[in-house]
N, C-alpha and C positions, 0 to 999 in steps of 0.2 A: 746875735740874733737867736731866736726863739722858737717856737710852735708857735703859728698862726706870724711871723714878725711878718714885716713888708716883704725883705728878701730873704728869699731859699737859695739854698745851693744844690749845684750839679757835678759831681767831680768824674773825669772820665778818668781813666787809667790804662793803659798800656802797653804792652811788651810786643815788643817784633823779632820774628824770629831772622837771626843776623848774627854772621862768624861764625867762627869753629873753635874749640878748644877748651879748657880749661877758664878761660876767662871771657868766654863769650855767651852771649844774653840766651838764656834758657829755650827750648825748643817748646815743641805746643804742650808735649805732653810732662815735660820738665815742670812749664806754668803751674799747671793742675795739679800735676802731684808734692809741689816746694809747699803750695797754701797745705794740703792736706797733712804734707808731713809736721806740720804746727801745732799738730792737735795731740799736746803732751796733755799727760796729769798734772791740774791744776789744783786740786782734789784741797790739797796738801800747802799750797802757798804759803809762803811765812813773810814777814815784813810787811810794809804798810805800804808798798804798790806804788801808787803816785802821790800818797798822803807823807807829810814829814814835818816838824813842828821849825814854825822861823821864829828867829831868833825877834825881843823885843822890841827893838829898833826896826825891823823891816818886817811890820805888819801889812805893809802894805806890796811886798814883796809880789810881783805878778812879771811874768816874760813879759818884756815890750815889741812883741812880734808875735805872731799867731803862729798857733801848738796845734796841729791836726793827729785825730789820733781815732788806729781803728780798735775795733771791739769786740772778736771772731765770737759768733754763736758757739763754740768749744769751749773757750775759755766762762762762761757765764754758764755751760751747760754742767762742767764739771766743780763751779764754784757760785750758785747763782745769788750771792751775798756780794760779791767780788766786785762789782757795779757799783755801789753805796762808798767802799772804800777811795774812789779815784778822788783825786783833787779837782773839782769839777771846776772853780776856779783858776786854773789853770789852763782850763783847754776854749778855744777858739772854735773847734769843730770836733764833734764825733760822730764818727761812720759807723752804724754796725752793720756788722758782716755775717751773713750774704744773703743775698737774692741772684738764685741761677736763672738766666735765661735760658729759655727753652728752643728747639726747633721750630717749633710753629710760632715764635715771639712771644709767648706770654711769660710773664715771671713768675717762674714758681715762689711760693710763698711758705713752701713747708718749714724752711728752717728758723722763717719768726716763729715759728710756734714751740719751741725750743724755751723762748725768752718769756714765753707765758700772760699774766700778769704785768709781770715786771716791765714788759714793753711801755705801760699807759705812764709808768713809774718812772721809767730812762726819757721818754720824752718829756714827764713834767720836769724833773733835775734838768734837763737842758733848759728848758723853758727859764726856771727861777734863777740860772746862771748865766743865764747870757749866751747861753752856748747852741754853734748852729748845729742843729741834731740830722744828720744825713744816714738814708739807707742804700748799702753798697749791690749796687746788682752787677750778674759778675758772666763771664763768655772766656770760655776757656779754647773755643774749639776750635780750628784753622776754617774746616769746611763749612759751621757755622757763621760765620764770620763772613765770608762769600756770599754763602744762601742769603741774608738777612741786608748785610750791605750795598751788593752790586744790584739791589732789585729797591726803586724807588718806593712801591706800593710797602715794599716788607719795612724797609728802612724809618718810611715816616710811621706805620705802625705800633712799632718800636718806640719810637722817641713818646706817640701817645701813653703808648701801655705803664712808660717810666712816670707820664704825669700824673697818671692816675693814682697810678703806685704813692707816690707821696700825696694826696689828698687822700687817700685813703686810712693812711696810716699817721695822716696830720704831722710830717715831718716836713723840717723845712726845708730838705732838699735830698738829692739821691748822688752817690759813689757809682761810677762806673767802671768795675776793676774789667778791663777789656784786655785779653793776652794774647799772645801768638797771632796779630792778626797780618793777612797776607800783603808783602809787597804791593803785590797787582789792585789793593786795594785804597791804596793812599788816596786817590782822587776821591771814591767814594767813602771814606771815613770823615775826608775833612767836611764834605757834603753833610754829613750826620751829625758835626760838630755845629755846625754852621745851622741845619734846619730847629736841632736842638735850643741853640741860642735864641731863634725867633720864638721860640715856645716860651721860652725863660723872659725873656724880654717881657712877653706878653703877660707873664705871672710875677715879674720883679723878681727872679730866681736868677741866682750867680750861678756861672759855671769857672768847674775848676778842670784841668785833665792834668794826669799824671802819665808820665813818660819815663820809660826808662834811661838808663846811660847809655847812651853814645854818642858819637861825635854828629851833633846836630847841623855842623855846615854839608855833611852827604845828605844828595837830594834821594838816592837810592834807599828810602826806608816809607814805613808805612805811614809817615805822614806827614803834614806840609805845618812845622811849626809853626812858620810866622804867622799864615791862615787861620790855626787855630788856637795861635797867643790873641790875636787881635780882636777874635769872635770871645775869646775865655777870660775871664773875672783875674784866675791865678791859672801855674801851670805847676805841677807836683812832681818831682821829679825823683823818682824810686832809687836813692843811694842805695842799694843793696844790691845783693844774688848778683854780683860779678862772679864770683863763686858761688856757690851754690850745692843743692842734696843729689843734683847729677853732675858734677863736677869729677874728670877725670883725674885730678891734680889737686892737693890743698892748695888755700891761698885763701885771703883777705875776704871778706864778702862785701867790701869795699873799699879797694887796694886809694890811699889821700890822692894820687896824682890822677887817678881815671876821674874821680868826682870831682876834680880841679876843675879836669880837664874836658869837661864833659857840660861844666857852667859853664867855662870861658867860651867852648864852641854858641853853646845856647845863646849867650846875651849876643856873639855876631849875629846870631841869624836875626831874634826876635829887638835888637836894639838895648841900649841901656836905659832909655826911658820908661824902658816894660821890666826891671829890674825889680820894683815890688809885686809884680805879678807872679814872682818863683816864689813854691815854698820846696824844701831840701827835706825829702822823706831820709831817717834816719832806721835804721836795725838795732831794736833789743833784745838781738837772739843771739846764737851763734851757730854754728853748723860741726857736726864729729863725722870724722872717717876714718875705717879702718882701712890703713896705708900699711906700704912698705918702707916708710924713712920715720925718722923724726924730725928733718927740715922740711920748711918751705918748699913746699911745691913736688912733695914727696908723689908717688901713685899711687891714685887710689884705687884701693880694692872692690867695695863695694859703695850702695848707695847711699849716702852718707843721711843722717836724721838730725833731727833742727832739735833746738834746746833754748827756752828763756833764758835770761839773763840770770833772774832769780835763783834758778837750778845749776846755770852755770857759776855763779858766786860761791853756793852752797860747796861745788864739788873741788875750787882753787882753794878754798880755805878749808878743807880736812885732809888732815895729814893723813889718813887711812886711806883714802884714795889713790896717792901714790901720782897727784897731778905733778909736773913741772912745770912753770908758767916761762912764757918766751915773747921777745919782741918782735916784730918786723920792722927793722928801718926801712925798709924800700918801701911797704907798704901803710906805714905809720899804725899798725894791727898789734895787736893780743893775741897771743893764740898759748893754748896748753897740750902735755902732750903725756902720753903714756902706755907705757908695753901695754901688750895684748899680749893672748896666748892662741886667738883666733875670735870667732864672730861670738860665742855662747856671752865670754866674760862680759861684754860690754850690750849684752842684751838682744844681739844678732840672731837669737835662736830658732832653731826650728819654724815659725812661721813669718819672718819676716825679721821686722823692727821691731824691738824690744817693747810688748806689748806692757809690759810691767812698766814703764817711762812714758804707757801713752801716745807710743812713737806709731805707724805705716807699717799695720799689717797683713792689711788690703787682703782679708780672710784668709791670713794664712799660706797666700800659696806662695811663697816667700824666697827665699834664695834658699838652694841647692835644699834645702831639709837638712844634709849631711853639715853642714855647717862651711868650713875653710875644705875640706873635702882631697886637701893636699892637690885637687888640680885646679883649684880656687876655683869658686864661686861658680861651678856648674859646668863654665863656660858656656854653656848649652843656655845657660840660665837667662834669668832677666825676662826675657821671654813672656813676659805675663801677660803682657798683650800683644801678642805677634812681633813682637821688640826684634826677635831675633838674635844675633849673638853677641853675647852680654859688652857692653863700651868700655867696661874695665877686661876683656880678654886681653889685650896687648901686656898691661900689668902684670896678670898674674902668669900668661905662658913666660914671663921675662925670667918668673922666679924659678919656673921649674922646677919641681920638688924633688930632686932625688931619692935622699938620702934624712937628710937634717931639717927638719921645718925652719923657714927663714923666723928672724925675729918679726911680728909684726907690732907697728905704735896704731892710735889714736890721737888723733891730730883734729883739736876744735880749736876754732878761729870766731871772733867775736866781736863786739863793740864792749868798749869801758868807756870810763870817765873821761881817759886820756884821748884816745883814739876818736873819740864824737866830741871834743874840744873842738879838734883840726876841723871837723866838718863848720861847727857852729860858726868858727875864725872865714869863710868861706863867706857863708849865709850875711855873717857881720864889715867884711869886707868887700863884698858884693853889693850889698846894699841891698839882699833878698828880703823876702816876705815873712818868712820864719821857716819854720821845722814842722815835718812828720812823724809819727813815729807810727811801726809796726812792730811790737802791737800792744794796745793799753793791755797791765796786765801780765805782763811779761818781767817787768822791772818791778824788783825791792825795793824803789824809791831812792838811792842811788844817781841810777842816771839822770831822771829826771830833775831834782837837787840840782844837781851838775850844772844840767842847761839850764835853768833858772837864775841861779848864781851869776854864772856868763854872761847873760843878756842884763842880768840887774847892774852886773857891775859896769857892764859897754856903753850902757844906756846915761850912764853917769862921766863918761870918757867918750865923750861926742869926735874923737879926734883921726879916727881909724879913717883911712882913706875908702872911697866909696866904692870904689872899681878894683877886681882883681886884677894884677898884672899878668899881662900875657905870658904864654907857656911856647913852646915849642911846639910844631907841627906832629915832631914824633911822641910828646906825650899824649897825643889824644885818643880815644880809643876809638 
């Protein structure tokens, strides 16, 4: 689909805040700050992105499953050529990102302008490829969330301001990255899903919503699947940020048996008959922290900063970096690792994240200023908006600095080739809709290859059984 086609799309998106720890789904202010911390130098890209030359035989080479894929106003602000390069045949759907909603419901629109020009240009390319071009509007706030939700006048609102949004902008449909929203509000979201669809109906506009991982048969989460698999076109389901840039602990940022196990709940709740209504968002980032181990599930010290894939390649393959690259078998993961001497070396400094990488340095007012500070990271710290006392204090009072500075590593955790195989094997034995990816742009054309390959080849070996096999009650998350 196109600008102007019959059908638009709607894609909602998701995270609820739920569990504790290390491997549990990101808190309100966690949401907000994971997107921002995304926003590396892209200034510099090398490789050819989602572009990659196929071989003579397979001109016709295209995934037999739909590629959704978003487009952060970052990445286009720091490269605005970067857009031209993607494999536009390739993709099924692209979202660009973002449109904040506001407290009073209107969507701010300052970050199109960002894209310039180039906006009339990104919808005609979608237009002449087939591809359904969606803009992402985006709600990060808990309290927002409440306001806007639990009050019918504000709610349907909303749902207007979104259609406008897209005739305005002649796109064929709108992303709804929705985060942290409250428990208490599950009855009234699925309400929003539900009055949404009668808008869409009305306009021939698909909806999509995206959810994150967890175990979809608890009814204790902010929203009522099946209600709104039934009401929704597709349902997106964010493989990522198990781990995550507030994570106290490394680990996977999508450990194979949570996303297992996180479909297999899905398809009980919503049925196998709604099995091509899943598409499986996939990560081409990875995430670095500075820890006290070089294993799995070391502590972490401070707030760890996201890194493309492209930059991640860049830094496994030079010897002068001094990366060691590592498996996770429990977690079917990548991950690399490497001393540190403290926060400066790896771009920690003085005002934050490493502003020279592009990284969250949210003006500077950063961790401790002193750096490792020998009582780590402030303690005091963190603090930057009433946080209070820093979620890595337990880590660093552990280490107590005497005498000797502990050794400290750098421990990033990532997607490759191998590790988004397992997912696609998933998607291909599931009998899913396709794949996500966050975010176009990120990848040297690598993984995208990858997935392409896989599905070209599946698509030829019709033999794979349709249904994942059931898991164990204690894999699920």
């Amino acid at each position: 689909m196109a600008c102007g086609a019959v059908a638009l799309l709607v894609v909602v998106c998701v995270v609820v805040v739920a569990g504790a720890g290390a491997g549990a789904q990101q808190t309100a202010d966690d949401s907000v700050q994971s997107y921002e911390a995304h926003r590396w130098d892209t200034e510099d890209a090398t490789g050819d992105l989602l572009t990659f030359d196929l071989a003579d035989d397979e001109e016709d080479l295209k995934a037999p499953v739909k590629v959704f894929g978003y487009f952060p106003h970052w990445v286009h602000h720091k490269n605005p050529r970067l857009w031209r390069r993607l494999s536009w045949d390739l993709l099924s759907h692209f979202a660009l990102f973002h449109f904040p909603l506001r407290p009073d419901g209107v969507i701010d629109e300052s970050k199109a302008q960002i894209f310039g020009d180039s906006l009339h240009e990104i919808a005609q390319k979608a237009q002449d490829t087939d591809t359904t071009f969606l803009l992402t509007v985006t709600c990060f706030d808990e309290t927002l969330h409440r306001y806007i939700l639990s009050n019918d006048a504000r709610r349907r609102e909303v749902v207007e301001n979104i259609v406008n949004l897209i005739g305005e902008y002649e796109a064929d449909g709108v992303a709804l990255d929705f985060e942290a929203i409250p428990v208490d509000q599950r009855t009234s979201f699925t309400l929003f899903v539900a009055e949404l669809a009668v808008k869409a109906q009305e306009k021939d506009y698909e909806i999509v919503v995206a959810v994150p991982l967890l175990d979809y048969s608890d009814d204790h989460t902010a929203f009522d699947l099946k209600k709104i698999t039934d009401a929704a076109d597709f349902v997106f389901v964010m493989g990522y940020d198990v781990h995550h840039v507030g994570s106290v602990n490394t680990g996977a940022l999508a450990p194979f048996d949570s996303v297992y196990a996180s479909i297999d709940s899905l398809m009980d709740v919503i049925g196998p008959d709604n099995s091509e209504k899943v598409l499986l968002g996939v990560g081409h980032y990875g995430v670095e922290w500075l820890c006290a181990g070089d294993r799995a599930g070391a502590p972490v010290l401070a707030r760890g900063s996201s890194l493309p894939f492209n930059e991640i390649s860049k830094l496994v393959n030079d010897p002068e970096q001094g990366v060691r690259t590592d498996w996770s078998i429990d977690d079917q993961a990548p991950f690399f690792k490497r001393a540190s001497d403290g926060y400066d070396q790896g771009g920690y400094s003085q005002g934050g994240y490493s502003q020279g990488q592009g990284g969250y340095s949210q003006g500077g007012q950063g961790y401790s200023q002193g750096g490792y500070n020998q009582a780590g990271y402030n303690q005091a710290g963190y603090n930057q908006a009433g946080h209070g006392q820093s979620p890595y204090a337990d880590s660093l009072s552990a280490l107590q600095v005497d005498q000797q500075p502990p050794q400290l590593w750098r421990q990033c955790w990532y997607e490759d080739e191998q590790s988004l195989r397992a997912k696609y094997q998933v998607v291909n034995a599931g009998g899913l809709a396709g794949v996500g990816i966050w975010a176009l742009g990120y990848d040297n054309g690598n993984l995208t290859h990858s997935m392409v390959t896989y599905f070209h080849d599946e698509a030829k070996n019709r033999n794979t059984i349709h249904r994942a096999p059931r898991r164990s009650q204690s894999n699920v998350i």
